[in-house]
N, C-alpha and C positions, 0 to 999 in steps of 0.2 A: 504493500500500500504506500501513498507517497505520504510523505515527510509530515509531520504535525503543522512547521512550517510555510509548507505547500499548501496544506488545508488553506491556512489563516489567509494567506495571500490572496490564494482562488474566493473565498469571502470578499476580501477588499476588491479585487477586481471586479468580480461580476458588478458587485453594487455599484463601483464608477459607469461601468461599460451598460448597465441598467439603465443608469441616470444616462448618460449620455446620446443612446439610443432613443430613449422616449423622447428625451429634449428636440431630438433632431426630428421625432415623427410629429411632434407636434408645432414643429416651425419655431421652435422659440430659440435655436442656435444655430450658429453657420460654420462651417471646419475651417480653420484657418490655414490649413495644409494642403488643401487641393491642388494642381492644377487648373487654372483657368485662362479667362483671355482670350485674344484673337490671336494669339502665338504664345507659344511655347519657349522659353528662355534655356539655354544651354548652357551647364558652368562644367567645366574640365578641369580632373587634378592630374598633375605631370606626375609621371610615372618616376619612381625614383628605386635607390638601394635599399631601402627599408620596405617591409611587409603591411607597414602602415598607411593612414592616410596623407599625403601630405599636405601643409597647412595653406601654403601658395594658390593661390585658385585664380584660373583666367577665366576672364565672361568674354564667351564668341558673338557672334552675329547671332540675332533673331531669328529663329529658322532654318539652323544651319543646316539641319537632314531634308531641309526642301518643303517641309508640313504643316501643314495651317491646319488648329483644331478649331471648335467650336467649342463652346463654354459661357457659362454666367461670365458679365465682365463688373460685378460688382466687389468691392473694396473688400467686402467681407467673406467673400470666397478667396479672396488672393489673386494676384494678377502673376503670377507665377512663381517656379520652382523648378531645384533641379532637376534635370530630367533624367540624369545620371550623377554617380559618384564611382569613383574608380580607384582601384585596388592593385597593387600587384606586388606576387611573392617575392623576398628578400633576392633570389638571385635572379632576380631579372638585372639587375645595380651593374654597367658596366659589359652587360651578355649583349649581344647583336640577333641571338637568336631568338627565331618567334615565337608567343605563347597564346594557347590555348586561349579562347574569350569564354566567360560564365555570364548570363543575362539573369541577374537575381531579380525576382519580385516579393519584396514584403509583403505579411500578413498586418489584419488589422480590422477582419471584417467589412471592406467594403469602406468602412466611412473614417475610420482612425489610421496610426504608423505611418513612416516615413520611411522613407530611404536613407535621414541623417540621422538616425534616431540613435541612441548610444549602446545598445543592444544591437540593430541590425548593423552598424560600426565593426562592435567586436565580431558579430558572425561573420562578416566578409570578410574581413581580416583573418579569420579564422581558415574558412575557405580559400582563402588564397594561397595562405602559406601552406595548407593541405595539398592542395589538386597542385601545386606550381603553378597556377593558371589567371590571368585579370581577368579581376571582377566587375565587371559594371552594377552595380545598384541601381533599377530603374524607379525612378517616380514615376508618378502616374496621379490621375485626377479622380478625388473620391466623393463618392456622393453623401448626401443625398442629391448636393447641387451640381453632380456630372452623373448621373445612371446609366445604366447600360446602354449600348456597349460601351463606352467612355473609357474605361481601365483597360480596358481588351484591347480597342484600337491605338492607344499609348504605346502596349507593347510592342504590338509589334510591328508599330511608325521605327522603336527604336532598333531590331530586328533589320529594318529597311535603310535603316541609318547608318546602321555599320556597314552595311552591305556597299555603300555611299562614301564614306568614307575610304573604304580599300579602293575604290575607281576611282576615285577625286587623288587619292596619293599617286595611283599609277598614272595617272592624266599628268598630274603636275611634276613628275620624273621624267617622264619623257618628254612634254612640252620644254622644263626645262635645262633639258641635254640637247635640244633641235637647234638647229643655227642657221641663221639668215645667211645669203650669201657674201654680205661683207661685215659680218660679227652675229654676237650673240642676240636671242631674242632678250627685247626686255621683260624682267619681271612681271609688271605691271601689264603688257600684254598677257602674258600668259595667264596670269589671273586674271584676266578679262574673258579669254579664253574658255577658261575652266567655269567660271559665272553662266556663258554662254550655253554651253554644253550640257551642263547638270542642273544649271537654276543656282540662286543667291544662295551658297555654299560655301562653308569652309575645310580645310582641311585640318585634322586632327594632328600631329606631328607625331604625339607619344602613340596613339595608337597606326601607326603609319610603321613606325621604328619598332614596337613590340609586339602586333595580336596579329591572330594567323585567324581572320575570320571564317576557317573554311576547318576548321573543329571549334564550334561554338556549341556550347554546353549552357541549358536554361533549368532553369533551378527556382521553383515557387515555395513559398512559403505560405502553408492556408489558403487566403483566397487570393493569394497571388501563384499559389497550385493551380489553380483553375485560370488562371493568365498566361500560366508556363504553356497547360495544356490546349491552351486555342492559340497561343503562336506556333506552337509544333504544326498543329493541323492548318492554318494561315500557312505557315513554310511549304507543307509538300502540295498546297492548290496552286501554289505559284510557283512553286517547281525552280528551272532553270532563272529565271526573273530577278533572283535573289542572290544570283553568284556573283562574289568567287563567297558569300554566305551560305556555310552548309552544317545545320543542327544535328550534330550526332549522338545528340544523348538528352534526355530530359529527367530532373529529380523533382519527384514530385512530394512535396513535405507535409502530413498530415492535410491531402488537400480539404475543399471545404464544401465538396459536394455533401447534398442533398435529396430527396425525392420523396412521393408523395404516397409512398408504398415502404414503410416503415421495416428497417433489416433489425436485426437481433438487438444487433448494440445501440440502436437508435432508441429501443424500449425500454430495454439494461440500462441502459446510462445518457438518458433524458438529460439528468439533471449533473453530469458531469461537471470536474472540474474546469474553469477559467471562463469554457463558451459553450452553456447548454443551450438544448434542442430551441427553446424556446424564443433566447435570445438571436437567435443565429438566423431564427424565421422573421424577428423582427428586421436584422443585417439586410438580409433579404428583399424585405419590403421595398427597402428605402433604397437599394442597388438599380431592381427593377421596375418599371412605372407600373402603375394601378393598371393596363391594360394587358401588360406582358406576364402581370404577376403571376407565377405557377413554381411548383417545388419541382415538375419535370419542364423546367424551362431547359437547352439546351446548354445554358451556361451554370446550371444547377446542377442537373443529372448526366450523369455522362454516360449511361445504361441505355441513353431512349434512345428509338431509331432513328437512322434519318440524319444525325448528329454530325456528317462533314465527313470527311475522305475516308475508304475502308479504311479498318484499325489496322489492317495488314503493312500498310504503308509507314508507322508512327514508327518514330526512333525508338532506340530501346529505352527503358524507362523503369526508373527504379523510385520505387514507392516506399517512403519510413510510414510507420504509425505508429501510434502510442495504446499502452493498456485497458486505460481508462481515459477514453477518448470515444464519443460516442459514433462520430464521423467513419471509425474504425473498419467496420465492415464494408459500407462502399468504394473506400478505396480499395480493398483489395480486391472485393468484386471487378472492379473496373482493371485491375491486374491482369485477375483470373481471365477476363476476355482478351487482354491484349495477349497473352502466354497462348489461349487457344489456337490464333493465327502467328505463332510461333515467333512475335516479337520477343524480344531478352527484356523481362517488366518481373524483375524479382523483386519481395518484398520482405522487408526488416522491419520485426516487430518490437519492440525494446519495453521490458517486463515494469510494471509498477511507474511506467512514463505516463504523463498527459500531456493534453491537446499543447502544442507550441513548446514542447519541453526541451528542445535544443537550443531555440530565439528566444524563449523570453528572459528579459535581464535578470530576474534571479535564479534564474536555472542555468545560466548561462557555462558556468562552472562546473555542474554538477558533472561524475563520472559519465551517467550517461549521456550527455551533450557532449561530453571529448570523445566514447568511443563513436556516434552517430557520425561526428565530421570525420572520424578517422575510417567507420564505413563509407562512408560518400565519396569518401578519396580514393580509396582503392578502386571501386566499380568505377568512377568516372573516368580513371587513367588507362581502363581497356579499352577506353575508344578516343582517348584525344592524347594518345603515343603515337611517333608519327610510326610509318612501317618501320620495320627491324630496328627500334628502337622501344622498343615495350618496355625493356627492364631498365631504362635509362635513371628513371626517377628515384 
């Protein structure tokens, strides 16, 4: 059973996440962490020696992956945030060679968490120094004042972005190595050039110098599980569209599906630790609008037909869950189908854990959160080693 501790905590939480949910269904607060605006703002951390984050931060151009969202443009929604935060393990410091990319999505329920947050922080740091591999931490825009699909389509604009970014670098290498016939081109042309070609863009330098977008690894947390898992399926509808961007692995972390045909652990453990049944239906509400609302929405259940590309096609896909965690059985239902069509979607259960027991800040520590990311490392390094280099790491 978990910890006395853990009780008391799961207490204090729901009662925040209570209040906070009703607050939002009844109108009377607005998230200050959204995504909003007629654009999307982009802050990039330079890649350094250290596994951590570092403190330097450059603000790019508006738009820089080419994308205009829509959203409230009022004050108290926010007028934006990062869209990413980036990560990279200790030896990358001084190495030429290139690494692996991780597209994490925080949990949060839909309407809370950040990508800055000091918890999701120490995980991707964690993550990094684990896999060897940059992380990007995606923001994304949370409702109730962005609903569906709004988080969905953040991702994977940013999926589309990297993808944009490795052409926007080989654009701007070879444009400038080309030469006029009586000297070099200039600069300034050539980023004219590249504007041209791609749309008001920039180019990324640290990720130009370090990520190999073509083993990129997406990684959700809760209901950024359920983001991880419709950018995979967004990846293989668009197929070629996306290169030299190629998803070869997806971890999906206690996601945060749903349905309206209740499985074992959804009756067992209703009232489970940190985010019960109850609560989660309200997350729900306020994700979805009044017309879409259903527990087999397509972005809830992942069981119902009809749901996007055969599963046959999905990268391989490794599923954590927790003990007492009510969400439990769905996931691995939705496992058990990927495995049927002979995808690699093996799943780790880890004894006396609940819901977010590797992310959340006071778990953060605990034995089980160190051997989870030291599981997640190992499987994610069988498919983002390049060839005959598997045991490199």
């Amino acid at each position: 059973m978990p910890s006395v501790g853990v009780k008391l905590y799961s207490v204090f939480f729901k009662f925040l996440l209570k209040h906070r949910l009703q607050n939002r269904i009844s109108g009377k607060a607005r998230n200050l962490n959204n995504l909003a605006g007629s654009d999307l703002l982009i802050r990039r951390n330079s890649l350094g020696s250290s596994n951590s984050l570092l403190s330097h931060k450059v603000e790019s151009r508006r738009n820089s992956y080419g994308c205009t969202t829509t959203g409230s443009s009022s004050p108290e929604a926010g007028s934006s945030s990062d869209v990413y935060r980036g990560y990279s393990p200790s030896s990358s410091g001084g190495n030429s060679r290139k690494l692996p990319v991780m597209l994490q999505f925080h949990g949060g329920g839909w309407v809370s968490g950040s990508n800055d947050s000091v918890a999701n922080d120490f995980f991707c740091r964690r993550m990094a120094k684990h896999c060897d591999i940059i992380v990007l931490a995606v923001g994304y825009r949370l409702a109730p004042e962005n609903r569906y699909p709004a988080a969905y389509e953040d991702g994977f604009k940013v999926l589309k972005w990297l993808g944009k970014q490795a052409n926007l670098a080989e654009c701007n290498k070879s444009m400038g190595n080309s030469r006029r016939p009586g000297g070099e081109v200039k600069k300034s042309e050539v980023n004219k050039h590249i504007v041209d070609a791609f749309g008001a863009s920039l180019v990324e330098p640290w990720l130009a110098t370090h990520a190999d977008p073509s083993r990129c690894v997406l990684l959700g947390v809760s209901c950024g599980a359920n983001i991880a898992d419709y950018v995979a399926r967004k990846a293989i509808e668009v197929g070629q569209n996306l290169d030299p961007v190629k998803v070869v692995a997806q971890v999906l972390m206690y996601p945060f599906f749903i349905g309206s045909v209740p499985t074992q652990s959804e009756i067992k453990q209703a009232n489970s630790y940190f985010y019960d049944k109850a609560m989660c239906i309200l997350a729900w509400k306020l994700f979805l609008s009044e017309e879409e609302f259903s527990l087999d929405h397509p972005a809830a259940n992942p069981l119902v037909p009809g749901r996007g590309p055969p599963l046959k096609f999905m990268p391989p896909t490794l599923t954590i869950v927790a003990e007492h965690d009510w969400m439990r059985d769905r996931a691995i239902a939705y496992s058990e189908e990927l495995r049927k069509v002979n995808v690699d979607a093996p799943v780790l259960e880890y004894k006396d854990a609940v819901h977010e027991f590797a992310t959340l800040d006071m778990l953060l520590r605990t034995p089980q959160a160190q051997a989870c990311a030291e599981d997640i490392a190992i499987w994610v390094k069988k498919y983002i080693s390049l060839r005959g280099h598997e045991f490199s790491y």
